[in-house]
C-alpha positions, 0 to 999 in steps of 0.5 A: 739317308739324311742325318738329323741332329737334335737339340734338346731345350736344355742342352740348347740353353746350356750353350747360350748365348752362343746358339741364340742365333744357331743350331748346337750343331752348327758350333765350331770346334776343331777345323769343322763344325759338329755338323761338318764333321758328321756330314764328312763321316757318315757321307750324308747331308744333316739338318735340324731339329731345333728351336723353333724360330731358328728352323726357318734359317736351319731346317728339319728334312725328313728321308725316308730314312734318318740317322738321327744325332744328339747333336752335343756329340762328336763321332767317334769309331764306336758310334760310326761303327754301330750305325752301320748295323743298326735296324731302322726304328732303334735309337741308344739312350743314356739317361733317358735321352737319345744320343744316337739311331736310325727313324724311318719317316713314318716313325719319327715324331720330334716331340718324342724321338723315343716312340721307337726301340731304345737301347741303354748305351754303355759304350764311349761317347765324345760329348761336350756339354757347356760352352767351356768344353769347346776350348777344352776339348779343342786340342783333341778335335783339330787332330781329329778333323786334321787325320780326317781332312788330310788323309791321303792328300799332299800338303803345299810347301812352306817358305823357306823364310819360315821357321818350321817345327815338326812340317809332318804335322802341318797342313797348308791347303792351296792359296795359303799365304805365310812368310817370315814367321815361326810354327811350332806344332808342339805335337800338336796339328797346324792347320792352315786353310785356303786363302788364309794369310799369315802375315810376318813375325807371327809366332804360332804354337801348338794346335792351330786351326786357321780356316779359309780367308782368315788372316793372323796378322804382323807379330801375333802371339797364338797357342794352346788349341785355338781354332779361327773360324772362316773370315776371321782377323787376328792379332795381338795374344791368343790362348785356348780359343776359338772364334766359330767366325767372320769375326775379328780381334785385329789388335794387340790384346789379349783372348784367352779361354774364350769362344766368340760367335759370328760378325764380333769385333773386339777393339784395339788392346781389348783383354780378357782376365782368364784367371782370377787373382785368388787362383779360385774357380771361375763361375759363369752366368748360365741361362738354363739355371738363370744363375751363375753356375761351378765350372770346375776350372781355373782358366775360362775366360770369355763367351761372346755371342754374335754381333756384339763388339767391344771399344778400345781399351775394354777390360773384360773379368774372368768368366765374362759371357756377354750376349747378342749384339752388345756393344761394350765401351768405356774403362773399367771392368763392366759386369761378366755377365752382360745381356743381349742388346746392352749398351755401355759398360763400367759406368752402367748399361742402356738398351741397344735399340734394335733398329740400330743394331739391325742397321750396324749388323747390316753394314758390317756383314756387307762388308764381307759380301754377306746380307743381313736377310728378312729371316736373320732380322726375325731371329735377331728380333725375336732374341730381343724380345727374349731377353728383355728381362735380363736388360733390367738397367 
C-alpha cells in the first residue's frame, strides 16, 4: 500500500516561495518532514500528486491500493485510527476537499479524488495552512516527532563539561558532538541528531531540533521552537525558526520567526525585524491572492525560498518573503517582498540572470557532495519564467 499525498493548487500557492521548488509534503516542521512523519506512522513509502513540473523530481506511484493524504496534515491518533477500518474507495472531506482515505488503482483520478464514497469529517484534524504556521506550530511538532523517534530507545551521554536542564527531555543520537555549552529544554524537547556538532559556549533554550550534519557554532543564542534542517550552520541569535535545510546563517545576526528553504546563505551580521515598531499586525506578500494578506500575528519575521542568499549587513523588515535564487546585498531595508531571480536591494533591484544562478547553485551544492541535476535545472528554469511578472525593475 502506498500513501499519496495531495497538493491542491491553492494551498500550494498558499506555501510559496517555499514549495516553488517542492512538494507541501516535503516541508519541514518538527525534526521530520510532513512526509517522514506519515511514512514513520503508517509504515508505508509516500509519493505525490503535485504540481506538474515538480512530478518528474517527486512522483506520483500508484499500488493497488492507496491512502490517499491532503498533505497540509499532520497525523494524528484520530486519523491513524480511522484509516485502519476504513473501506477502500472512501475518502473524508471538510469543505469539499479531501483530507484523507483509502482509492484503489482502478478508481483514483487525480483531477477528481472525490469520484469515490466521501464522508463529512467532524472530527480533529492537525493542519497547517500558510507558511507562518510552521514556526507557530514547531513547538507541538518536535514533541511529537521527539515521543515518535525516541520511543523505546537509549539516548547517548552528555559531557560532563555541559550545563544540562531536564536530561530526560533531551535526545543525543550516535556521533553527536556537544561540549562546553548549556541546554535548557524549558519543558520542551531537545533533539540532537547524528553527527551534529554543537560548538562551545552555546546557549541552547527551549525545543530545539538539530538534524544530522548540522553544526550550531561558538557562543549561539537558539530558543523558542526552532528546528535546523539536515546539513545546515548556525550562528549568532535565533528564535522560533525553522530552516528545512543545507542552508547556512553562520554568523552573528539575528532570525526570528522565519523559514528558509534549501542551499540559502545569509551573510555576516544579517537581521531580521520580527516585530514592528507600532506592535500592529504583520502583512506578508501571498501569491495565491497576488497581495499581501492579515496574518493575524505580531511576530512573523522572514520566508525564504531556496538558493537565495543575502550580503553582510542586510537588513531585512518584518514579514519579508523573498523568492528563489535572490541574491540581496547592499544597506538599507530592500522591499519585503522580493521576486524570485532578483538582484540588489535598498538602492533598486535587476534580474539575476538564470545562467548565473545556475552556475552559483551548481557550485555551492557541490560543496556538500551534491549536484544540481538536469531535472533540478528544468525546475529552477521553469520558476524563472513563472515569475517574471513579478521581476518588473
Amino acid at each position: 500500500m502506498h500513501i499519496i499525498l495531495v497538493d491542491y493548487d491553492k494551498d500550494w500557492k498558499n506555501f510559496l516561495p517555499l514549495t516553488f521548488t517542492r512538494p507541501i509534503s516535503q516541508l519541514r516542521i518538527g525534526i521530520l518532514t510532513i512526509k517522514e512523519k506519515w511514512e514513520r506512522r503508517l509504515n508505508a513509502k509516500a509519493y505525490y500528486l503535485t504540481q506538474s513540473y515538480l512530478q518528474e523530481k517527486y512522483p506520483l506511484k500508484l499500488d493497488s491500493q492507496n491512502i490517499v493524504i491532503n498533505s497540509t496534515l499532520l497525523p494524528n491518533e484520530q486519523i491513524i485510527n480511522e484509516l485502519q477500518n476504513l473501506p477502500d474507495n472512501t475518502v473524508f472531506i471538510r469543505d469539499g476537499q479531501l483530507l484523507f482515505g483509502k482509492i484503489t488503482k482502478e478508481k483514483f483520478d487525480p483531477e477528481n479524488l472525490l469520484n469515490v464514497d466521501t464522508v463529512e469529517f467532524d472530527g480533529e484534524v492537525w493542519q497547517i495552512n500558510y507558511p507562518w504556521d510552521i514556526f507557530l506550530q514547531n513547538e507541538k511538532a518536535i514533541e511529537d516527532d521527539f515521543k515518535l523517534i525516541t520511543q523505546n530507545r537509549k539516548s547517548q551521554k552528555l559531557s560532563s563539561t555541559n550545563i544540562v536542564f531536564q536530561p530526560e527531555r533531551i535526545f543525543v543520537e550516535p556521533g553527536a558532538w556537544v561540549e562546553g555549552s548549556i541546554l535548557n529544554p524549558n519543558d520542551g524537547y531537545i533533539y540532537i541528531g547524528r553527527d551534529t556538532t554543537i560548538m562551545e559556549g552555546s546557549t541552547i533554550r527551549g525545543s530545539l531540533a538539530l538534524c544530522e550534519h548540522s553544526v550550531i557554532k561558538m557562543q549561539a543564542k537558539i530558543y523558542g521552537a526552532t528546528t535546523f534542517g539536515p546539513y545546515s550552520k548556525v550562528g549568532g541569535e535565533v528564535s522560533n525558526s525553522v530552516i528545512t535545510g543545507y542552508s547556512n546563517k553562520a554568523h552573528d545576526g539575528f532570525l526570528g520567526n522565519a523559514v528558509l528553504g534549501h542551499w540559502c546563505n545569509l551573510g555576516a551580521d544579517t537581521n531580521n525585524s520580527n516585530l514592528k515598531n507600532n506592535y500592529s499586525e504583520v502583512k506578508v506578500w501571498n501569491y495565491n491572492q497576488e497581495r499581501f494578506v492579515r496574518t493575524g500575528h505580531q511576530f512573523v519575521g522572514l520566508f525564504m525560498g531556496d538558493h537565495s542568499k543575502t550580503g553582510i549587513n542586510t537588513m531585512l523588515n518584518t514579514g519579508t518573503v523573498v523568492g528563489v535564487s535572490a541574491n540581496i546585498f547592499g544597506a538599507g531595508y530592500p522591499r519585503n517582498f522580493i521576486p524570485s531571480f532578483s538582484w540588489g536591494g535598498y538602492q533598486g533591484f535587476t534580474v539575476y540572470r538564470l545562467d548565473k544562478a545556475l552556475d552559483t547553485a551548481q557550485r555551492v551544492m557541490i560543496r556538500r557532495n551534491k549536484h544540481l541535476t538536469d531535472i533540478d535545472k528544468k525546475i529552477l528554469t521553469h520558476i524563472f519564467n513563472i515569475t517574471e511578472k513579478y521581476r518588473n525593475f
